[in-house]
N, C-alpha and C positions, 0 to 999 in steps of 0.2 A: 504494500500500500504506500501511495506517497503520498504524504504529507502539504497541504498548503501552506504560505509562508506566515510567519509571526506577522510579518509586514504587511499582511492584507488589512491590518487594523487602521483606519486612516488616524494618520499622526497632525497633533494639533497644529495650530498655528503657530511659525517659530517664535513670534512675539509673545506669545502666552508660555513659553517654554522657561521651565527656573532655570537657577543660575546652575545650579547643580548637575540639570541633563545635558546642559552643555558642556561643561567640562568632569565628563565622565573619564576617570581614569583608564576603564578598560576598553574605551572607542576605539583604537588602533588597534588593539590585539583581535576584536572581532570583526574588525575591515577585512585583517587578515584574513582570519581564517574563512569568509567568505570567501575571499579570491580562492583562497586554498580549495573551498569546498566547489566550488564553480570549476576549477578544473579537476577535478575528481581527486583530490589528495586527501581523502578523508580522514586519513590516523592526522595527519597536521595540522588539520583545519579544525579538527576535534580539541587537541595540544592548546592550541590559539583562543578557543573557546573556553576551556577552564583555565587558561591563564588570566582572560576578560571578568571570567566569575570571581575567581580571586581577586583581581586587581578593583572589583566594583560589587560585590556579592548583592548589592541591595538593586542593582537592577534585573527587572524580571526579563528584557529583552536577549540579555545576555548569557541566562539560563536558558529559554527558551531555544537559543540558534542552540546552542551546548548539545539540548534533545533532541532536536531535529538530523543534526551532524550523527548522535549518536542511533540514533534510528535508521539510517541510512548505513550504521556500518554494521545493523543487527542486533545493535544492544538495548531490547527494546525496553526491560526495567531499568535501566538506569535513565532512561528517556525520561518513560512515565514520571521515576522521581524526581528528576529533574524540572519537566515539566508541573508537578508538582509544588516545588518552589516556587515556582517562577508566578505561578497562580496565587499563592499565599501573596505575593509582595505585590501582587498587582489584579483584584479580585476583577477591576470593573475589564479585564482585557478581554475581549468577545474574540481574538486572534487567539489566545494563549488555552481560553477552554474549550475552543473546539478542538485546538492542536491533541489537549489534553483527554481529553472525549473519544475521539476518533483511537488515539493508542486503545485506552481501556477498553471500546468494542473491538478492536483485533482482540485482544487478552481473554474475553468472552468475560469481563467485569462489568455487567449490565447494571448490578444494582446502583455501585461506582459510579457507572458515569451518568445516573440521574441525578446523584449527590451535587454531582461536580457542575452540570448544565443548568441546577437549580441555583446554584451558590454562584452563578453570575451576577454582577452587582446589577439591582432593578432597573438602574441608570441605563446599563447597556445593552446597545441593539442584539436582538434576539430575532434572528435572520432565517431565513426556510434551510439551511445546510443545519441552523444550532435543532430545530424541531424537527429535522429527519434523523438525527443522532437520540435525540429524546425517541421519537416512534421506533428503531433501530434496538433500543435498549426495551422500552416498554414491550416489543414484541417478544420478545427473549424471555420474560418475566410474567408472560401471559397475562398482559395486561390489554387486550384487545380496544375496549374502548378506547383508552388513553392512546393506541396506535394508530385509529382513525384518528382521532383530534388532532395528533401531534403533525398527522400526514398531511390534512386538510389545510392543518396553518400552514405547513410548509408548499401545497399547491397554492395557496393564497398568495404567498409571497416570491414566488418563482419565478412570475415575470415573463420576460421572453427564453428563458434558463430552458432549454429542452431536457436537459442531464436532470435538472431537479424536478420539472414536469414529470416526468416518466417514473423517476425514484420512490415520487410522494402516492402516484396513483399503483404503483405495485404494491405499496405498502398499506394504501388504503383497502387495494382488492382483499393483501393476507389478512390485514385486520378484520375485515367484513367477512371474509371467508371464516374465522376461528369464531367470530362470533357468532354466526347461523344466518349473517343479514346477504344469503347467496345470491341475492338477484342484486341487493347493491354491489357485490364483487363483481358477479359478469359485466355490470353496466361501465364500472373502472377499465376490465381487460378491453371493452368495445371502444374506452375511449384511446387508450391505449394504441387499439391498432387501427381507428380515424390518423393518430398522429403520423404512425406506420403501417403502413398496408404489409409489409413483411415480416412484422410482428407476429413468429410463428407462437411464440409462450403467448402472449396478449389471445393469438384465436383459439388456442386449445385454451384457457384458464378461462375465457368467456363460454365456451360449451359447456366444459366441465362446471362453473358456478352454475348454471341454468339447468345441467344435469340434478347436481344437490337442488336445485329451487323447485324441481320438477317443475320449471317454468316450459312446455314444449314448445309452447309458438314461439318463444325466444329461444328455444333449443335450435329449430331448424334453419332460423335466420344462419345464426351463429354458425350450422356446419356450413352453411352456404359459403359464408366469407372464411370459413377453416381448410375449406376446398380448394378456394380464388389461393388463398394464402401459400397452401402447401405449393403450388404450382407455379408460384413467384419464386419461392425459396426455390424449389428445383433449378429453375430455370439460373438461377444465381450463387449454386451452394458452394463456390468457389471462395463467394466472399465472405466478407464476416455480417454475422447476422446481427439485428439487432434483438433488444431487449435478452431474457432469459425463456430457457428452453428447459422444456421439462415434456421426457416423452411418456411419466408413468399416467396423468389423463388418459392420455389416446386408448389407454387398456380399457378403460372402460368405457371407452365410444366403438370402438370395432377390433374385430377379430382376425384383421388382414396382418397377416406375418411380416408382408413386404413395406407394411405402412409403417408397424410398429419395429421393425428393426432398424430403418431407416430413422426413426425417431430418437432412439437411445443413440445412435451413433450420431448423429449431431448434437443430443443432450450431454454425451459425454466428450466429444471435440470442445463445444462451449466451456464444461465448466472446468475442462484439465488442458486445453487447447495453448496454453498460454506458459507454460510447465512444458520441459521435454519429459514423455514418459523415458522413465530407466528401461532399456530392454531386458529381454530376458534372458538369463545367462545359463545354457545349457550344461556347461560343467562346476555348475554348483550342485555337490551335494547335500543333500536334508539337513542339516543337523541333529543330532541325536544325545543333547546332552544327559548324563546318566545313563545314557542308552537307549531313551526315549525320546518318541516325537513331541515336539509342542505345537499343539492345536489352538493357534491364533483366533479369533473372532470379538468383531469389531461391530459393534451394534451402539442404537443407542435406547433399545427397549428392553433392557434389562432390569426390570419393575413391572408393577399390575401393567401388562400389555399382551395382547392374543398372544406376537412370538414368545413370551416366555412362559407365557401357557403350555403353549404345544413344546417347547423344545425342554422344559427342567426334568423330564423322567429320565430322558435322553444321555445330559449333559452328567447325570447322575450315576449312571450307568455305565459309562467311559472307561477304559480296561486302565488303571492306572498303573500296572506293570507296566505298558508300551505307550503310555502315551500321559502326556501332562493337558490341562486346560489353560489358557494364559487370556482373559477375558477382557477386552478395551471398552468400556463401558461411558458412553457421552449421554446417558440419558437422567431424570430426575431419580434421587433416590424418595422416593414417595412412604418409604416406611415399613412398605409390605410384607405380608411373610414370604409371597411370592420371590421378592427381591431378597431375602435374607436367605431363602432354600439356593437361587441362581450361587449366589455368594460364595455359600457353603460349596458349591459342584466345584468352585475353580480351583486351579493351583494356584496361582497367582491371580490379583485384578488389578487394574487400573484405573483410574479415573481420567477422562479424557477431556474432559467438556474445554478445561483451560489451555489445553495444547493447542500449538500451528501444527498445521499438517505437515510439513517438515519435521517438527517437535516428534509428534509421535510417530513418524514413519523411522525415525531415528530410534525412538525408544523398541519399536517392534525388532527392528533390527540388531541392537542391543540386545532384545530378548531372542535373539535365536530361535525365531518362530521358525517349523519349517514349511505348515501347512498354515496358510491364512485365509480366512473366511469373512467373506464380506456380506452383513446380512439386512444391508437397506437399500442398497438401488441407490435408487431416483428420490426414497423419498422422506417425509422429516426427519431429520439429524442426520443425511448421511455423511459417510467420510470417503467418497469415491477420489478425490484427490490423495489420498493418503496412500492409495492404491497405485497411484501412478507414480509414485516412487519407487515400485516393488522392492518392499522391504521386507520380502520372505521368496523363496524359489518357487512354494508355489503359492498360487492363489485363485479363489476360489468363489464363486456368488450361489448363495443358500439360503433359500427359506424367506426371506425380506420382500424379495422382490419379484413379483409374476413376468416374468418375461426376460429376453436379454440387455445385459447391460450396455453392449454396442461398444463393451472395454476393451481394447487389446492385450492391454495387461492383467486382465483376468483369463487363466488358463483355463475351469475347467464350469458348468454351468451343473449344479445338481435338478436333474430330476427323474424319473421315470418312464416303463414305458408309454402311457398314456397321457402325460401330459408334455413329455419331449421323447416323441418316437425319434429313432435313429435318422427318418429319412427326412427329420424337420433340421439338418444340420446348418445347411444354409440359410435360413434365420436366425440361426445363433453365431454371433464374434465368439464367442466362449466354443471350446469344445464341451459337447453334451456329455453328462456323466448320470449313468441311470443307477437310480434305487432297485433292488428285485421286487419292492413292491409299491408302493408308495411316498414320494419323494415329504410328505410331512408327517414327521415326530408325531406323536401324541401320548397324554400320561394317564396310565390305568390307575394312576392314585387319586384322578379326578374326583369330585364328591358324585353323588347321585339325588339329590336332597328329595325331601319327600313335597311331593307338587303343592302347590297352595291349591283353591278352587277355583271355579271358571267366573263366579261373580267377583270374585278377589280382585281378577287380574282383565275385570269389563268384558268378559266375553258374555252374551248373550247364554242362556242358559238352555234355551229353547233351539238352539244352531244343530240343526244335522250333520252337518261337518265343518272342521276347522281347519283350515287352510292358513300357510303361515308363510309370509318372508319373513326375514328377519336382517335380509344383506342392508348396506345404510341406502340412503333415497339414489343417491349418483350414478348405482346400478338399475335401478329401475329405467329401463328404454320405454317411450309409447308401444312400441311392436309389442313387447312382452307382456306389457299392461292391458293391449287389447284382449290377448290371449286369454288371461287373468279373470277378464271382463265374462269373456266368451264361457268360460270354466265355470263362472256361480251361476248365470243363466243358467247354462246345465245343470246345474247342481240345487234343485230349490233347500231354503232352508239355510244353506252353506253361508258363510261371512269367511273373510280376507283378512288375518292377520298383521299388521305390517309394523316395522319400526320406523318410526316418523318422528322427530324430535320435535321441530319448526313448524308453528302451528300456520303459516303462510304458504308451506308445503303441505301441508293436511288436506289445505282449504283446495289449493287449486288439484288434488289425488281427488276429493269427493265431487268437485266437478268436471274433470275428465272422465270417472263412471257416470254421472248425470246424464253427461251428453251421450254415453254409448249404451243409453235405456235401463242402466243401474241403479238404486237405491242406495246413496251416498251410504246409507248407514250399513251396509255390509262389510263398510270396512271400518274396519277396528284399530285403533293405533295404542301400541303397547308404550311405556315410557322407558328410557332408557334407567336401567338398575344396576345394582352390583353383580359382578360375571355370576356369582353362588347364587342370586338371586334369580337367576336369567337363569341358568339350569334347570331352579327348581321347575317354574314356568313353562318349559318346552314340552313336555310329555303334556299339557293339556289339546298341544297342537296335532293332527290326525294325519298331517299331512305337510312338507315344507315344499314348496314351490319355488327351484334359483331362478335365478337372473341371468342375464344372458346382454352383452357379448364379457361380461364381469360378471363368474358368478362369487356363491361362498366359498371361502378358507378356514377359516377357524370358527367362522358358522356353519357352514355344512355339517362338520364334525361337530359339534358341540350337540347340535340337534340328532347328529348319529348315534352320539355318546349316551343322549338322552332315549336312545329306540324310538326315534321319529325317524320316518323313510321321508328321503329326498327324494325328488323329482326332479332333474337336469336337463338343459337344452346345452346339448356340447355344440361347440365351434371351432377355429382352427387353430387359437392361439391357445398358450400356455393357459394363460388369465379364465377361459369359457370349457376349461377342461380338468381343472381342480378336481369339482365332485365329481366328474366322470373316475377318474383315480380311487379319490376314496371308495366310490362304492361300489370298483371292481375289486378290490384288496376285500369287499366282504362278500362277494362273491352274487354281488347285487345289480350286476352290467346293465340289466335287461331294464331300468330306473335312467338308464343315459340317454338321452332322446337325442338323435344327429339333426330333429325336422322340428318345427314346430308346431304342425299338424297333429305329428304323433306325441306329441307334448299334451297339446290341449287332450286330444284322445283319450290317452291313459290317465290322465289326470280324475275324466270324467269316470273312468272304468274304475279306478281302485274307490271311487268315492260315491260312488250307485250301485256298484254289484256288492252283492252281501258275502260278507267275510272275506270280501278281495284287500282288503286296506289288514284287517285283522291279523290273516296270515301272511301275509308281508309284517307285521310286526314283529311277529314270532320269530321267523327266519332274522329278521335284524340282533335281534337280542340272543339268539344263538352265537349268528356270526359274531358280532361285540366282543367277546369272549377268547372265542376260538380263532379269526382271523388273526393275522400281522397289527391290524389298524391300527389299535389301541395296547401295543405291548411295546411300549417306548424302551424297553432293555434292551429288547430283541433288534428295535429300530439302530440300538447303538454298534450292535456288531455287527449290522449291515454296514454301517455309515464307515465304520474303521476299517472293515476290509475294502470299501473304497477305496477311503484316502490315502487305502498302504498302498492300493494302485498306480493312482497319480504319484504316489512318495517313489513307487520302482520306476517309473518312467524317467522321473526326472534322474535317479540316483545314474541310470544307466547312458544317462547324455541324452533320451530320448525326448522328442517334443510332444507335448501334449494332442490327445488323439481320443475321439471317438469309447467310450467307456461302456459296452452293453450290461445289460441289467445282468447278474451271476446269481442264480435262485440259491438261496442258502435252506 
């Protein structure tokens, strides 16, 4: 990051200047070390600089160049302190706190640098760069309102600023978007890409807000101009794009491999583009210290979050003869037992949130990891830069992310065969590496809690059958929905379970069934509860119905766990082929719909024909048991005779390759 200059502060008039700033002792030695830093002689120009401190200690300008110089040669806490001072001896400086500001958000010191943005003296101008560093911080800290307000003043005051125009309305969209206000975010991305027509993140973040709003007549517009969009970008992918790019949306807008691999590989050009990646060096062997591997993984939902739901039976179960856990953890410690079980699995953890990606590509490196796993993608908190240092021989994308990452520095991509058949290799950057059964973990120590009742939890008590999503609203497509529509028609009696948080989303779900000859009130909106809470609940539902071209992950399952049968529409990608996986691993294929004809169809058979739904439960609750699915031990000495896979390839100079499923 560079820094702007202390000097952007307009300096008084020289008649109103004391006698004192004029004849500063250390004037000359910081002349200096300007020149000095202006031709890049930084250790000199640094020298120069605390010679000026010493020779004047009470001036703040002279601290200030001091952290700037020393910023520039990497020394970012001595900056900060410095910078620090400089702020003490000179509160009203609007130059000197955002210098100060801007270090502490590199450092990821968000509470800090509200302190520091409030503790500018009243006096001085408070400009849309100081209220994008305030929203910058406040988003950090989940303080969403306060991150639209801060953005708003900062678009208020931007000006002809295009840099600050665009900063304030992305930050406006994530704030809108954290808070549930989804159709004010797409309205931000739309305006967004008014400024830019080639604003590929702008047109997928305005679909995708419209998707959460289940706003559809604003869905369609949006793909329309995400269309126009993508075929500008084409026509231009030479050059550098504007705004940010993120291709994990697009998984939940369609199921085209070609679109979404295409996606990831310019999300991850953008955000590591700028970085040479490290190649990958064939004749590095593993390391094996004590004589075992260290299984690197870098996440940042390590606490109540679905992946560590599904992965701690797993992580627990790890052969620790052969092999060590060494856990990079950038996510909230929230308290959990959840997070204190993760804890317990590791050999070592770390804490990451404060490091540069350098920082900790450094530390992994130092740790002698020899297999590293990257388990967010595309999306909140990842650390895909940290990756493009390759600071292990291998590396690896698991579980986080539905799709390919478009990394080159990711060697090998986990999954299975139904959700990454061998012949899908050419949509993957990553070589494919299959599970023998199901590429996700899951833990048989799950509770089972006993159901509350169906007036507990607003379900109609009089309902013939209950039909249930539960993915969040973003997945819900109209196509799907009609379908849905089409299904309680059939079905009299029957109601729609759904999760809907946003009651502006509710509103416009009960009048899209209105219009399609529905009685809004067949759909039922459940509230979002604690995950135990949400278990108990699922056994009231007869029936779950995914979504489609995004279905369930750790809903599917959870509702498996619970012995409610899914009902899937498979598609071509990774993302639309999740439950198809799970519920061939329990030996329940024939619940995977390729059409969505035979979707609605079966949907209406298991839920009309007597004892059709019944005995399908039966067979669930066997399989539970007896399948792979739910035996997270067993999941771990699949997972380790993989990675000792990938560990022989590499050990032997060989380059990553094609990994088929090995039935254990």
């Amino acid at each position: 990051m560079s820094l702007p200059s202390v000097e952007e502060r307009p300096a008084a008039p020289q008649q109103a200047r004391p006698v004192a700033a004029r004849r500063d002792p250390g004037a000359a030695a910081s002349r200096r070390g300007q020149d000095l830093q202006s031709r890049g002689q930084l250790k000199a120009a640094r020298d120069q600089f605390l010679a000026a401190t010493r020779l004047a200690p009470e001036s703040a300008v002279h601290w200030a160049r001091l952290a700037q110089c020393q910023h520039a040669l990497g020394q970012i806490d001595d900056s900060i302190r410095h910078l620090e001072r400089a702020f003490r001896l000179d509160p009203a400086s609007a130059g000197v706190c955002q210098l100060l500001a801007d270090l502490l958000l590199e450092r990821h010191r968000h509470a800090e640098v509200i302190q520091v943005l409030e503790a500018l003296d009243p006096a001085a101008p408070r400009d849309a760069r100081w209220h994008l560093a305030l929203a910058k911080a406040r988003i950090k800290l989940f303080d969403f309102e306060g991150t639209v307000k801060a953005c708003s003043m900062a678009l208020a005051l931007a000006g002809p600023d295009r840099s600050i125009r665009r900063q304030a309305l992305l930050g406006m969209a994530h704030g809108f978007m954290k808070h549930g206000s989804h159709a004010e975010a797409a309205l931000c991305h739309r305006m967004l890409l008014d400024d830019e027509p080639r604003d590929l993140g702008a047109a997928v973040g305005a679909a995708h807000a419209s998707s959460w709003a289940c706003d559809w007549a604003g869905l369609a517009e949006d793909f329309d101009r995400l269309a126009q969009c993508i075929q500008r970008v084409e026509a231009t992918e030479g050059q550098t794009l504007p705004g940010v790019v993120n291709g994990f949306p697009l998984i939940t807008l369609t199921d085209d491999p070609e679109v979404l691999h295409w996606a990831s590989r310019l999300t991850c050009r953008q955000q590591t583009g700028r970085m040479a990646a490290v190649p990958r060096r064939a004749e590095m062997k593993v390391p094996r210290p004590q004589g075992r591997v260290r299984i690197g993984l870098v996440s940042s939902d390590f606490h109540n979050h679905a992946t560590a739901i599904l992965v701690a039976e797993c992580l627990e179960a790890i052969d620790r003869e052969r092999f060590e856990l060494w856990l990079y953890s950038g996510g909230p410690d929230d308290g959990s037992a959840l997070r204190a079980r993760i804890r317990a699995a590791a050999t070592a953890w770390c804490e990451t949130a404060d490091l540069t990606s350098g920082d900790l590509a450094r530390r992994i490196r130092d740790d002698r990891i020899g297999v590293l796993i990257e388990m967010k993608g595309y999306t909140l908190g990842a650390r895909m830069d940290v990756m493009a240092h390759r600071p292990a021989p291998v590396q690896v994308s698991w579980l986080g992310y539905p799709g390919t990452t478009g990394a080159p520095f990711i060697d090998y991509f986990i999954g299975d065969p139904v959700v990454t058949p061998l012949e899908a290799q050419p949509d993957f950057t990553e070589r494919i590496a299959q599970m023998p059964y199901c590429y996700q973990p899951n833990d048989s120590t799950r509770s089972r809690p006993e159901p509350p009742t169906r007036a507990q939890c607003g379900l109609p008590a009089e309902a013939s059958f209950v039909f249930a999503s539960f993915n969040m609203p973003y997945k819900i497509v109209p196509e799907v929905f009609e379908a849905w529509c089409r299904i309680l028609q059939a079905v009299p009696g029957s109601v729609l379970w759904l999760l809907v948080e946003h009651e502006p989303a509710r509103q416009r779900l009960r009048a899209e069934a209105q219009a399609r000859g529905l009685d809004p009130a067949r759909l039922v909106f459940a509230p979002f509860i604690r995950a135990e809470l949400h278990r108990a609940r699922l056994p009231l539902a007869d029936l779950c119905l995914d979504t489609y071209p995004c279905g369930g992950h750790t809903t599917a399952s959870d509702a498996l766990w619970a012995g409610v049968p899914v009902l899937a529409l498979t598609g071509r990608s990774f993302a639309s082929r999740v439950a198809g996986s799970l519920l061939g691993t329990l030996g329940l294929s024939e619940l995977a719909c390729d059409d969505i004809d035979r979707y609605i169809a079966e949907a209406i058979r298991l839920a009309t024909e007597p004892g059709a739904c019944a005995a399908l439960r039966l067979r669930l609750e066997r399989a539970r048991t007896a399948s792979p699915l739910f035996d997270g031990r067993r999941f771990a000495r699949d997972l380790e005779r993989l990675l000792l896979r990938m560990v022989e390839r590499q050990d032997a100079g060989l380059p990553p390759a094609p990994l088929a499923a090995e039935l254990s």
